[in-house]
Wavefront OBJ file of the C-alpha trace (Angstrom):
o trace
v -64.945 9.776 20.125
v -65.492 13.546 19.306
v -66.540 14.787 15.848
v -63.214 16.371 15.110
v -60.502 12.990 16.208
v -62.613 11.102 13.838
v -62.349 13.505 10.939
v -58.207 14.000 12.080
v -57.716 10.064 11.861
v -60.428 10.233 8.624
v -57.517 12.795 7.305
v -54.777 11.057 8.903
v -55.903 7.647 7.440
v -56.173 9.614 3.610
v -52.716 10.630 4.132
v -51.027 7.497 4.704
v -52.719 5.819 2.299
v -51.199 8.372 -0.174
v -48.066 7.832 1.240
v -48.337 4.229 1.140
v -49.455 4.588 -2.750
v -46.374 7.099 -3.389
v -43.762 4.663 -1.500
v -44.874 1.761 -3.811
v -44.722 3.906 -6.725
v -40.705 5.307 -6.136
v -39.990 1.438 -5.415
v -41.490 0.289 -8.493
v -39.761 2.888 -10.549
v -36.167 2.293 -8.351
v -36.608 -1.504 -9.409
v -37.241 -0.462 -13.088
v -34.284 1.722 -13.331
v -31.863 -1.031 -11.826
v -33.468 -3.141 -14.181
v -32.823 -0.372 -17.230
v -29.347 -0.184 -15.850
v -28.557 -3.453 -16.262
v -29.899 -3.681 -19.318
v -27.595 -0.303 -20.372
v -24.356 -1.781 -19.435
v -25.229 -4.885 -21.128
v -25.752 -3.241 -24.137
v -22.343 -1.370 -23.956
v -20.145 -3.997 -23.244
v -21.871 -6.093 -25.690
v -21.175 -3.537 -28.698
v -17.729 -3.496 -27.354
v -17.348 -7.032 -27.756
v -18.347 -7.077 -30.943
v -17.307 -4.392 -32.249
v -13.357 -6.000 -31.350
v -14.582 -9.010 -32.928
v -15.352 -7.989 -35.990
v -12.978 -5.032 -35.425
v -10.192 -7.950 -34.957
v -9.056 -8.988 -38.685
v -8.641 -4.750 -39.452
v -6.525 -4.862 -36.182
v -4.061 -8.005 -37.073
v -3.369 -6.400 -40.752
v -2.565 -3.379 -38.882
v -0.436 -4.883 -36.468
v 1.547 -7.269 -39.164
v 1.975 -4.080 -41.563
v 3.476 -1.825 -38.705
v 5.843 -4.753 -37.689
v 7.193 -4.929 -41.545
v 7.234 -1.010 -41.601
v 9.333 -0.349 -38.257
v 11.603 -3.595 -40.184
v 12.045 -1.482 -43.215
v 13.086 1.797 -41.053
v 15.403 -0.501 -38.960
v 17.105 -1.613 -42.409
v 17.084 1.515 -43.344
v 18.848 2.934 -40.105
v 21.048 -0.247 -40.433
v 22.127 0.575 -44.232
v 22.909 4.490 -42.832
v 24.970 3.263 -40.036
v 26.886 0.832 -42.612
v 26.947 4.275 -45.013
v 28.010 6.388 -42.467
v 30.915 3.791 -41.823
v 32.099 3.766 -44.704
v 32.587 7.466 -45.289
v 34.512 7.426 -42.033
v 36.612 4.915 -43.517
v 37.137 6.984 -46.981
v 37.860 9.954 -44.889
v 40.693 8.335 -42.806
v 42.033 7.306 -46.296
v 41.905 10.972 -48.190
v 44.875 12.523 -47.101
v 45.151 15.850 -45.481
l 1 2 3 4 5 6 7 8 9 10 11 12 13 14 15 16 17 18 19 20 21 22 23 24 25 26 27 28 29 30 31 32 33 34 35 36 37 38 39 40 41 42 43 44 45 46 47 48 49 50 51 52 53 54 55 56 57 58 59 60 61 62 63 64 65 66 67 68 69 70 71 72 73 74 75 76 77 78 79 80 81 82 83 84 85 86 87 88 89 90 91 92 93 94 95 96
């Protein structure tokens, strides 16, 4: 073999060692970002979690006190109706 092929495959040998030690570092940092990813969501859908369960009690007192609130304007809309009724019925009495 001539001088110069053995320093090309010399070179050529360098390189894809490089390349070898570049591909095992982009998997290594692909696996750890899967990894972190996993980790991520994890995190998020735990806070969710717990934030509704301890978020819960706040959210039933909430409920029950709009349910007795829209009862009260129903009432309220009930006694109008009943009101309003009974003005029609003094005003069909009043003469004209």
């Amino acid at each position: 073999m001539e001088h110069e092929d053995r320093e090309r495959l010399k070179r050529v040998l360098e390189l894809s060692e490089k390349n070898n030690t570049m591909i095992k570092q982009m998997y290594s940092t692909m696996k750890w970002g899967r990894v972190l990813k996993v980790i991520y969501w994890i995190v998020i859908v735990g806070v969710a979690v717990g934030a509704f369960y301890f978020l819960q009690p706040f959210i039933s007192s909430l409920q029950g006190t709009y349910k007795t609130l829209q009862e009260g304007v129903e009432s309220v809309r009930g006694s109008f109706l009943d009101l309003q009724g009974d003005i029609e019925q003094v005003r069909d009495q009043i003469p004209q």
